[in-house]
C-alpha positions, 0 to 999 in steps of 0.5 A: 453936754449931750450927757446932761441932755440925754439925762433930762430928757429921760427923767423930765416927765417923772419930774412933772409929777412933783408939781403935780403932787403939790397941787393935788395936795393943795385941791386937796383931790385925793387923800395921801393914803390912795398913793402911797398904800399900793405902793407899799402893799402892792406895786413894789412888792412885785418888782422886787419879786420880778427883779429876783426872778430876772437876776443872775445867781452872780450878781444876786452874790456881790452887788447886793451885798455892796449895796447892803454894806453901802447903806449900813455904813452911811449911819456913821456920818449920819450921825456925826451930822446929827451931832455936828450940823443938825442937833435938831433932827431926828436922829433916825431920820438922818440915818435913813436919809443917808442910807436910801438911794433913788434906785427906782426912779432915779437909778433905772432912767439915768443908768438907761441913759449913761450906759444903756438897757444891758445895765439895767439888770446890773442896777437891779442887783444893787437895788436888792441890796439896797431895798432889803436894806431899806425896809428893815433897818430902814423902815425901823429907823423912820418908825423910831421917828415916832415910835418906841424901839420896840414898837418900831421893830412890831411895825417892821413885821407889817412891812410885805417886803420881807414876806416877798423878798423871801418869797422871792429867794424861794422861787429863784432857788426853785427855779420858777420863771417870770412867763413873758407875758407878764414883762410888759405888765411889770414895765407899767409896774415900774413906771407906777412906781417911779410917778406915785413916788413923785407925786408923794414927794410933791403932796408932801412938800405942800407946806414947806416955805422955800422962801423960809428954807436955810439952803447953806444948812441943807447944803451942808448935810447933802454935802457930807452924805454924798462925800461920804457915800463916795469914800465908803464906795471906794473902800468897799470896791477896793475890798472887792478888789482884794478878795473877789475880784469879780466885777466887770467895768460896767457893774463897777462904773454903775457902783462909782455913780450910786453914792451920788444918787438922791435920797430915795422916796421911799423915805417919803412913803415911809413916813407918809405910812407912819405919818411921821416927818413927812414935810422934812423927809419929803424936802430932803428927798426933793433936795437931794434930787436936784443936787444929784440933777448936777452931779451926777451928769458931772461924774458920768462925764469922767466915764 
């Protein structure tokens, strides 16, 4: 019980932003792109190049790379979802649904949480996997929610986190340090990040009817991603085991928990940027989160 406490006293106040997006979307106060534009273009580019800096030449090997390998896997059953449960979506924004994991908002409070702030910089290594991920194949997938293969892989170029993810390898290989001063203007960076994340989840569900919504059909689809992000998880820290062998207890416990992590709201600010989907990924998003509300609490409980 005092894991699920900790954990909602930690992530309550970035929940207050989602009804606060909904109303900001239904005053109609300010236009969608004043959230999600700095977001993309600015905020998370920084963290990226700040996590890279802080991060050790270890951890930047293995766990990036399962994170990656984690993500790349999950098209599989996204697909097989889409030929099975849900003919109706789009393909693409299956894939990418399956793939992005919350590691920002939700990853960094509930990994403070469950095994304190050393664990953080271990969250930071696997969200690079995930994040380099997500903006290329990623964003190619949401883009092809509206655009041709070829379009989609020009609007792949217009995405800075490539320019800052290899900007940021460059600084770390050439030894360049974050200046302390800076730390505590990251920390807000961070916070920026994990509230306009939510507030566009919130804008974004303005016209959805819950009333309408067939919860057992979302269930389901939630259901498969997170069975099959466990399993994937499972072989790939048993091919760890077999040819690396290099992971602490911490950073493998951080890794057994990622699978039950919800949808990422990137894949909101993806599709709020191409304006493509933004209702349905908005609603998986929320979703996913409530259901990652239960259960991660219950895995963490077997720590």
């Amino acid at each position: 019980m005092d894991v699920f406490i900790n954990l909602y006293k930690t992530l309550f106040p970035f929940l207050l932003c989602i009804p606060i997006g909904y109303i900001i979307a239904k005053k109609n106060i300010i236009p969608k792109n004043i959230v999600s534009k700095p977001l993309l273009y600015f905020f998370v580019p920084v963290l990226v190049i700040n996590h890279v800096l802080e991060a050790s030449v270890e951890n930047l090997t293995i766990l990036p790379i399962l994170s990656f390998a984690l993500s790349l896997g999950m098209i599989i059953p996204a697909v097989w979802v889409h030929k099975k449960i849900a003919k109706n979506e789009s393909k693409s924004l299956l894939k990418s649904a399956f793939s992005f994991y919350n590691l920002a908002f939700f990853g960094i409070p509930v990994i403070d949480a469950l095994f304190g702030k050393d664990a953080i910089t271990i969250l930071i290594c696997i969200y690079l996997g995930g994040a380099l991920y997500g903006n290329v194949i990623g964003y190619f997938q949401v883009a092809r929610t509206r655009y041709s293969a070829k379009r989609a892989i020009t609007e792949i170029f217009k995405v800075p986190f490539i320019y800052v993810f290899v900007l940021a390898i460059v600084l770390k290989v050439s030894g360049f340090h974050s200046p302390e001063e800076l730390k505590p203007v990251v920390s807000v960076f961070g916070l920026i990040v994990s509230v306009a994340g939510m507030l566009i989840i919130g804008i974004n569900i303005q016209q959805v009817d819950f009333k309408a919504l067939n919860w057992g059909y979302y269930a389901k689809i939630l259901g498969v991603r997170m069975v099959a992000s466990a399993l994937i998880m499972l072989v790939l820290l048993g091919l760890e085991r077999v040819f690396y062998n290099g992971l602490s207890l911490t950073e493998t416990k951080v890794l057994i928990i990622l699978p039950f992590f919800p949808i990422a709201a990137n894949l909101t600010v993806f599709a709020s940027f191409l304006k493509s989907n933004e209702k349905q990924s908005a609603l998986l998003v929320l979703l996913s989160m409530l259901l990652a509300l239960i259960v991660v609490p219950l895995v963490a409980m077997f720590f």
